[in-house]
N, C-alpha and C positions, 0 to 999 in steps of 0.2 A: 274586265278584271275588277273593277270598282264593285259592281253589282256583287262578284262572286265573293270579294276579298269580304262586305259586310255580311253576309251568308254566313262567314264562319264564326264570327265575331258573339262569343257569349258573356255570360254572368262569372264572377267568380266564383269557387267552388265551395260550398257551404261547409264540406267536410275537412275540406282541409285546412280549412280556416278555423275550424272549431278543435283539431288536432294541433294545430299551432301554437293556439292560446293554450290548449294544454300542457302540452310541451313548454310554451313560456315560461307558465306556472308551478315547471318541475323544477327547471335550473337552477343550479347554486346559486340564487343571488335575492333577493328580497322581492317580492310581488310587484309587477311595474317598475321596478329602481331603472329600467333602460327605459324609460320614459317613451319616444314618440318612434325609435327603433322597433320597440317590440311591435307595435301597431303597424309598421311599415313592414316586418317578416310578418307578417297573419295576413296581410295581403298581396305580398310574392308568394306565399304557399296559395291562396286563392285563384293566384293567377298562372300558376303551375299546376293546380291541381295535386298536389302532392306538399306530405311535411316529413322532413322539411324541403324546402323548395331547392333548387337545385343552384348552388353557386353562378351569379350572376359573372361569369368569366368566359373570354375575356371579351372588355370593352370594344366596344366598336362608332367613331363617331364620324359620321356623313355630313359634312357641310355643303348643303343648296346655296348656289352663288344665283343672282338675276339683280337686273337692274331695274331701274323702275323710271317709266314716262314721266310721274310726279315729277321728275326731279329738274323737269323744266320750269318749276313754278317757283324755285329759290328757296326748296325747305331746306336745305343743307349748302356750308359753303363747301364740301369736297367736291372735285370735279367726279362726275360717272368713271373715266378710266380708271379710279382705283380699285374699283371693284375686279377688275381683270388684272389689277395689279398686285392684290390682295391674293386674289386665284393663285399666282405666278410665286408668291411669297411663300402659300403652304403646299404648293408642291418641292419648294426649295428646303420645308422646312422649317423657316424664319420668322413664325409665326407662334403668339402666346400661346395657341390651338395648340401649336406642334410641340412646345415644352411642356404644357401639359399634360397631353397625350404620353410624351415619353414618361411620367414620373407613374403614371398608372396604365404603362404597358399594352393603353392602346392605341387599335390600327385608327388610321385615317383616311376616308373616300372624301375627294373633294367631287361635287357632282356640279358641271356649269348643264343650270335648266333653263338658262335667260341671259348668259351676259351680253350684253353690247357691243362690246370692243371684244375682236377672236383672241382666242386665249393664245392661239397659235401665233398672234402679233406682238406678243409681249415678250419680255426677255425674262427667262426665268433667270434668277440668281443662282450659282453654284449652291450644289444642296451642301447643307450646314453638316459637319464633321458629326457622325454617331447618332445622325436622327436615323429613322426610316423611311424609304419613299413612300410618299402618299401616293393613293390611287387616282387618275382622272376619271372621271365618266362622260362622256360628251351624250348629252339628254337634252342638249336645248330644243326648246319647243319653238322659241321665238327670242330675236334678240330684245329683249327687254320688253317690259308691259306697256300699254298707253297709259296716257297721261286719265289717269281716273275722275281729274277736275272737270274734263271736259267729255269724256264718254270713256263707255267700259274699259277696265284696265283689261281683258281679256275677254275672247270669249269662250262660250261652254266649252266649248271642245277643245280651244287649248288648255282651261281649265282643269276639265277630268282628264287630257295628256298629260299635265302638270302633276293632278292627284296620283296617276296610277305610275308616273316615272318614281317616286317617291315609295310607293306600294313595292314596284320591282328591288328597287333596291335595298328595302328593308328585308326581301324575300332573300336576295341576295345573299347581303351579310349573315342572315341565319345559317341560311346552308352550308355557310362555309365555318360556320361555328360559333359566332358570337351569343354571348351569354345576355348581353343589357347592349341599346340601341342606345347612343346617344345625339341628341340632335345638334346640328350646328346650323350658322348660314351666314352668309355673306350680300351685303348687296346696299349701295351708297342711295339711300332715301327709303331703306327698307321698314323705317321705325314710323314712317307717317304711313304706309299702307295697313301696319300692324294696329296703330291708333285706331284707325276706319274699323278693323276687322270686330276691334277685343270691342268698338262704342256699339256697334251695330249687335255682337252677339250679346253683351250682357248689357245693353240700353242704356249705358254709359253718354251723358255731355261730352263732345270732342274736347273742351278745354281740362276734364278730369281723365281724359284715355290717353293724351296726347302728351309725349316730357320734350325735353330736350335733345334727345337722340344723342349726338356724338359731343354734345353740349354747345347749341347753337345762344347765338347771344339775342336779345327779349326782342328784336326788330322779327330775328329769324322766326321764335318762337312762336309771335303772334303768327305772324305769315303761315306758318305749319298749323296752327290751327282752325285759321279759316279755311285753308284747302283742303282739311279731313271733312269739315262743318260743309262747303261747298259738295263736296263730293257723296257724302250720306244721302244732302237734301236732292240730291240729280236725281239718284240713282233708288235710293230705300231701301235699299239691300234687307231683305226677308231672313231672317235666323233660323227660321224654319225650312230654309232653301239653302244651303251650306255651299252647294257648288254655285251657285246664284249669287252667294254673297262674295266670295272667292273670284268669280270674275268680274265683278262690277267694280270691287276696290282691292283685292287683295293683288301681291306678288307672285311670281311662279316660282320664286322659293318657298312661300307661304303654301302655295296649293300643294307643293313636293312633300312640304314638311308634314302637310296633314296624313298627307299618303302614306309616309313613312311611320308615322302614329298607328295607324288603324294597319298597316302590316304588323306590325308590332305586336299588338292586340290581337291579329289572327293569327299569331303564330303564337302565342300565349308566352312572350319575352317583353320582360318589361323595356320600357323608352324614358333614359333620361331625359327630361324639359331641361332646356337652359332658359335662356333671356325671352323678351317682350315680343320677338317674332315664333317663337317656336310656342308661346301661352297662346295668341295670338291664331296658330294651327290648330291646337292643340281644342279651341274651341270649335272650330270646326269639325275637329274628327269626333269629337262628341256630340256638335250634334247630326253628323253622319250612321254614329253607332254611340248610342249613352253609354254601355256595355265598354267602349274603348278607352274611358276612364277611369277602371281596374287595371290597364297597362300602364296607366301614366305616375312617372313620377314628378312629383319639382325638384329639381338640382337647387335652385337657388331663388333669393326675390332680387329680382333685376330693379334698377334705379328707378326704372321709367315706371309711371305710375298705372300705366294701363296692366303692367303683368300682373303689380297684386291684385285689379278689382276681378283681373281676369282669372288669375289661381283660386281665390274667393270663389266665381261662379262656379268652378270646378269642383270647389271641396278638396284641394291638395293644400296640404302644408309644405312651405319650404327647408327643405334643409338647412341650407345656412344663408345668412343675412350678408351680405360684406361689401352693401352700394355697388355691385360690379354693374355695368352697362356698356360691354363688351361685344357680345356676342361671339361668334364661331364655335360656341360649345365649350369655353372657358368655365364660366360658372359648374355646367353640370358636371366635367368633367372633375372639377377639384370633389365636387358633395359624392363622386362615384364610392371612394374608399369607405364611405361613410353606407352607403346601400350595400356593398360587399360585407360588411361589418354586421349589419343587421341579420343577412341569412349566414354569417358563418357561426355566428352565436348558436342557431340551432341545428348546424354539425357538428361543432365541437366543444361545447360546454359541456359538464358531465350535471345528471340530474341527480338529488337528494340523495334517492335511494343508490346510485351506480359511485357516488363518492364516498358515501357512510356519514354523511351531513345532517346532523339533527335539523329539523323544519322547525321552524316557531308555529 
């Protein structure tokens, strides 16, 4: 499935992007005056193939939950059960994910591709009055990664099960209608795998990839960055080898989330990015397919220092700035109204000549 999904995976489309910007340059309104919008409709038309591009509706955002081996080395003070506890929260609902999701009308798949602790063990909370049920998907590959300070967090093959569980599901939600992917994930020690990932693909020092995560205090800190530093030097994970890099230090949410990128991109539907795990994918699926960063958007610059050097490598601008370091698809989720905004301008704006608008 991995092989076939980068098969489909092309260039954006030169004509439509050149129709776009034309089209830009007809609308009632001053040349450019939609500043970094207008740039981001020329490149949904690109990645449609058509102008204008086709209303990104409606959303759809998948949260990859997994645990992680690290988390026996003290990066974080949460215990690992919240991760399954967290699971149990947005399937009730009671989750930022989930108010968010309602104010922009989208669905929510929660996918466990690792967690630890059975999801089936935990008590879900009464679902919350006027949300929607989220969907489960049971994908786990493995309950949680190994410890990557001491050997491979995974290997190749639960690796590419990881990438193509993420593939499937992206393939999923299309056919059932979604307009724009949004990514989420879940998973207690997920921001020190993501650190490894973003130093390894864009040759980042681990003390400049590596933040605070859920904001640990300077004891923890330090500790979280010699165990990405320990782990790099094990291991040397090849950027040039993406699935290679993916199971030596990454998560099996991480390997999901790239899956779900590079679906994305095969099916020529854009994928909102949120936070420092999904950037952190994100590089990976680029360098699975360069070509899968015409899908990619940035919803937001997350806290942690590794998403911007990693959106940088990308060449994506953020949508909006707002310190979030959340994760589950919070960020991208608020920046979505903001990309629906972009391609409705070139629905329903009227051009010069169709309003009777003298041009300067």
């Amino acid at each position: 499935m991995l092989d076939a999904t980068l098969a489909e995976i092309g260039p954006l489309d030169e004509p439509a992007m050149a129709a776009a910007r034309d089209l830009n340059a007809r609308l009632t309104k001053p040349a450019g005056s939609l500043g970094a919008l207008e740039e981001l409709s020329v490149r949904l038309a690109g990645l449609a193939g058509a102008c204008p591009p086709p209303l990104p509706e409606p959303a759809a955002v998948a949260i990859f939950a997994a645990d992680h081996g690290v988390h026996a080395q003290g990066v974080t003070p949460w215990p690992q059960e919240v991760t399954a506890q967290m699971v149990a929260n947005f399937l009730a609902g009671g989750a930022v994910v989930n108010a968010f999701a309602g104010q922009s009308g989208a669905a929510v798949t929660v996918v466990d591709v690792g967690v630890a602790t059975p999801v089936a063990q935990v008590r879900v909370p009464a679902q919350r009055p006027g949300r929607s049920t989220p969907r489960l998907v049971d994908a786990k590959v493995r309950a949680g990664s190994r410890d990557m300070s001491v050997q491979p967090a995974l290997t190749r093959d639960e690796a590419r099960s990881a990438v193509e569980t993420g593939i499937r599901v992206a393939y999923d939600l299309v056919d059932t209608g979604a307009g724009i992917l949004v990514t989420g994930d879940m998973g207690i020690g997920n921001t020190t795998a993501a650190a490894a990932l973003i130093a390894a693909f864009a040759g980042m020092d681990p003390a400049e990839a590596t933040g605070r995560g859920t904001g640990v205090d300077d004891p923890t800190y330090a500790r979280k960055v010699a165990v990405v530093r320990a782990a790099l030097a094990r291991h040397v994970p090849d950027p040039a080898d993406p699935l290679g890099a993916l199971a030596s230090v990454g998560g099996l949410e991480h390997a999901a989330l790239a899956g779900f990128v590079l679906g994305g991109a095969a099916r020529r539907v854009p994928v909102l990015l949120d936070g420092v795990s999904a950037v952190a994918a994100a590089l990976a699926a680029a360098a699975f397919a360069p070509d899968a960063v015409g899908a990619m958007v940035a919803g937001h610059r997350s806290a942690e220092p590794g998403a911007s050097a990693g959106l940088d490598r990308l060449g994506l601008l953020p949508i909006i700035d707002l310190g979030l370091r959340l994760g589950e698809g919070t960020g991208a989720l608020l920046a979505y109204p903001v990309v629906a905004s972009a391609v409705r301008v070139l629905h329903e704006v009227a051009t010069f000549d169709a309003a009777g608008v003298s041009e300067n």
